[in-house]
C-alpha positions in Angstrom: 134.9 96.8 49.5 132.3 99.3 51.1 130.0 100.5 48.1 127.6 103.3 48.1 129.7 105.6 50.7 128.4 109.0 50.8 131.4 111.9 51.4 129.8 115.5 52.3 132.6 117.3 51.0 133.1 121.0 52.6 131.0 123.4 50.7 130.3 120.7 47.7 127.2 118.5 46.9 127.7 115.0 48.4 129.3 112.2 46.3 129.1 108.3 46.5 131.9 106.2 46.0 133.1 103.1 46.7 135.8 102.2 49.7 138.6 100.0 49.8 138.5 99.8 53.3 137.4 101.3 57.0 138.2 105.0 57.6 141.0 104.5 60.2 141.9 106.8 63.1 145.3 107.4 61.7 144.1 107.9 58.2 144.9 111.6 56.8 142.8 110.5 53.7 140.3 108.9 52.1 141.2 106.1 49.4 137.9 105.2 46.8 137.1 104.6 43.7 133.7 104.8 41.7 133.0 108.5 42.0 129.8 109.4 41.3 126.5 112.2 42.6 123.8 110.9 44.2 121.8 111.0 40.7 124.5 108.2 39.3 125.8 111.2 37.1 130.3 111.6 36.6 131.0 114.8 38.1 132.3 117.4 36.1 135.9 117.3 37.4 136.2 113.6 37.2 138.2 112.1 33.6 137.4 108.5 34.6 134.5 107.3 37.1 136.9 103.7 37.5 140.4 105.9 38.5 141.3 106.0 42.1 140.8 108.9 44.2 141.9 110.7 47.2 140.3 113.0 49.2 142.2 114.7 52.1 140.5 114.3 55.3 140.5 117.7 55.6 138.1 118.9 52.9 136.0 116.4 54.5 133.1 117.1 56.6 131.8 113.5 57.0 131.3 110.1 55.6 128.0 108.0 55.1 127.9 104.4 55.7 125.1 102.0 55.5 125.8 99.2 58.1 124.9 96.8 55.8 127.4 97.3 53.4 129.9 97.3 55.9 129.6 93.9 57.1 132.0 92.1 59.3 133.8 95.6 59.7 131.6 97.8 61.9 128.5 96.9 63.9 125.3 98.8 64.2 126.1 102.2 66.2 121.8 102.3 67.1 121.3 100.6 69.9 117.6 98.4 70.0 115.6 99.8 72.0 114.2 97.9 75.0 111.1 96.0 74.7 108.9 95.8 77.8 106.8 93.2 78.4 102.5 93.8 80.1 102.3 93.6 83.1 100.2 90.3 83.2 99.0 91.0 87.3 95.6 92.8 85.9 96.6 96.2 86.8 96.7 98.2 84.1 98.4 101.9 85.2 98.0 103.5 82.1 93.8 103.6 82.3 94.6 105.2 85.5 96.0 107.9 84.2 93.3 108.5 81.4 91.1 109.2 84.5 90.1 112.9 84.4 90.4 115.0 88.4 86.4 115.7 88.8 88.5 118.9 90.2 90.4 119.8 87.2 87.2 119.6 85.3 85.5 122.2 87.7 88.1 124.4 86.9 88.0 124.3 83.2 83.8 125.0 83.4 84.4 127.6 85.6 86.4 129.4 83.3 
């Protein structure tokens, strides 16, 4: 079970709920249960938070969810980014390019 999925619902306020599974590409809707806002609150148009509930994929804009929750299922989408290691040789390009141009300061006074 995926918990804490967020659904942006066309024109609505988002909603969490909890998934039975993975979104699928030949899904034409979205299976949950555990409706709730973001504030923990039942909506208004919900009888019973523990019923199950189907949303149309169309009525959908997009669904939320953490990586973590989805473990085993989906892996992270970010990519790390690269580290790079100093350059341990002793030059150092980036002071070289704090230098000011003796030229480019002639220019500013003279303005």
């Amino acid at each position: 079970m995926i918990r804490n999925a967020v659904i942006h619902i066309t024109n609505e306020q988002p909603l969490l709920a909890d998934l039975y599974e993975m979104p699928g590409t030949r899904d034409v809707s979205l299976i949950c249960t555990n409706v709730r806002m973001l504030d923990g609150k039942k909506p208004l148009f919900i009888d019973h938070a523990s019923s199950v509930f189907v949303f149309p994929y169309l009525h959908i804009r997009f669904i939320e969810i953490v990586a973590a929750e989805a473990t085993g299922t989906l892996e992270s989408p970010v990519e790390k980014p690269e580290t790079t290691v100093p350059d341990q040789s002793g030059n150092d390009d980036s002071e070289a390019d704090l230098e000011l141009d003796e030229d480019f300061l002639r220019r500013i006074r003279e303005v």
